[in-house]
C-alpha positions in Angstrom: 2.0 -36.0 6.1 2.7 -33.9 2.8 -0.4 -34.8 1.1 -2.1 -33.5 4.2 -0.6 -30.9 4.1 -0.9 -30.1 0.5 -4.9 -30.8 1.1 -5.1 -28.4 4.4 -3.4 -26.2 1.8 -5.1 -26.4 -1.5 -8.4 -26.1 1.2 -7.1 -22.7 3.0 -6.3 -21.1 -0.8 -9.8 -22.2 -2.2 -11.4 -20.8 0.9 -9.4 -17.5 1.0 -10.0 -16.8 -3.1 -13.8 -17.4 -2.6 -14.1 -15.2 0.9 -11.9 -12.8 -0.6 -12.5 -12.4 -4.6 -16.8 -10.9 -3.6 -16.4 -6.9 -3.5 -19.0 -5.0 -3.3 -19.6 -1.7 -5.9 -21.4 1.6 -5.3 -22.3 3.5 -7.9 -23.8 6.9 -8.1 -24.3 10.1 -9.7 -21.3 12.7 -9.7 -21.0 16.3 -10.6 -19.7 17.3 -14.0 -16.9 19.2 -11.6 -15.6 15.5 -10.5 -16.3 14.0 -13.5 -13.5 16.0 -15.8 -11.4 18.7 -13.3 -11.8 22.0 -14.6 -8.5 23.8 -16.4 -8.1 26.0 -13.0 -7.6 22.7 -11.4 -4.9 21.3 -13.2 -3.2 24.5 -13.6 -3.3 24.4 -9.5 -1.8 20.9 -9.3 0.9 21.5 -11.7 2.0 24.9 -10.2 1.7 23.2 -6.4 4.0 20.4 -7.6 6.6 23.4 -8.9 6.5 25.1 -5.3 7.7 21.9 -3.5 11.4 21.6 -2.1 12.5 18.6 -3.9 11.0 19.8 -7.3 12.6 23.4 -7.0 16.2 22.1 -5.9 16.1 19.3 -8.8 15.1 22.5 -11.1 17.9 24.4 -10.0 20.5 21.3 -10.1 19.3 21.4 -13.9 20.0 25.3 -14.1 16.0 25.8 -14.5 15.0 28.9 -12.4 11.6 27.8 -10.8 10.2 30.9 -11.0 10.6 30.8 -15.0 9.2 27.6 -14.8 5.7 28.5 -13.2 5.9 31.4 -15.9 6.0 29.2 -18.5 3.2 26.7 -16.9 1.2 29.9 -16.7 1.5 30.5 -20.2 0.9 27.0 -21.4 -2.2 26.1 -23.3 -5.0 23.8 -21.1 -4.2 21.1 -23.0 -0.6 21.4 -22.4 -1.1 21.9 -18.8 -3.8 18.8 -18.8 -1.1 17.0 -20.8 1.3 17.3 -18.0 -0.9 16.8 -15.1 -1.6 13.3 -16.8 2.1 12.8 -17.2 2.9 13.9 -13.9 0.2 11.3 -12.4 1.2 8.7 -14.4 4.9 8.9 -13.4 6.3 6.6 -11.2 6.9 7.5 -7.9 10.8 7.1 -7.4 10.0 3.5 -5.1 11.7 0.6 -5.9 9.7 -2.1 -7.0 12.2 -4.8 -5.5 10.2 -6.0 -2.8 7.7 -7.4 -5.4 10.1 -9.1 -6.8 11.3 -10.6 -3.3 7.8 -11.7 -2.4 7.4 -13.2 -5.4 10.8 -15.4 -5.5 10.2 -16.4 -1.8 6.4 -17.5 -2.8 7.6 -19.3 -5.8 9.9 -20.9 -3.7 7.3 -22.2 -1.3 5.7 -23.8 -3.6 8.3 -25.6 -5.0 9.2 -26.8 -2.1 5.8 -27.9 -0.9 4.3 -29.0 -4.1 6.6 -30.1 -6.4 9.9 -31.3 -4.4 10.1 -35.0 -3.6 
């Protein structure tokens, strides 16, 4: 029964790597506008992220007027304001990650149970 079903198992995960590991590319030309944004651009992205709710509020819980903060990303260098933009999109996003960590304990656990208990 269990090496059956370790069989009908090792079978289904062989199957699903090969079915799913083939992706297909497509690769093209792209415009030099696309290719780095222009300074406009990220100056845009940063000042939008200012003019949300949450941003402005966590501004003014740290005694930052927003206002004096988009005056000071308008006088910011590109690179400073390309600088941030990067930071900004690199930042995490405030979700927990815990649910990862679930998946991952109850998957380990599985195959323990399966494959190695006796």
């Amino acid at each position: 029964m269990i090496s059956t079903m370790k069989k009908t198992t090792c079978r289904l995960l062989v199957t699903s790597l090969l079915a799913l590991s083939f992706q297909t590319a497509n690769a093209g030309m792209i415009g030099a506008d696309k290719a780095a944004p222009s300074p406009s651009t990220e100056r845009a992205y940063v000042l939008n992220a200012l003019d949300r709710a949450e941003v402005a509020s966590q501004l003014l819980t740290a005694g930052v007027d927003p206002m004096d903060a988009k005056a000071r990303v308008a006088a910011m260098s590109d690179q400073e304001v390309r600088s941030m933009m990067q930071d900004m999109q690199a930042a995490p996003v405030g979700a927990s990650d815990a649910g990862v960590w679930i998946g991952v304990l109850i998957v380990v656990g599985l195959v323990w149970y399966f494959a190695f208990r006796k």
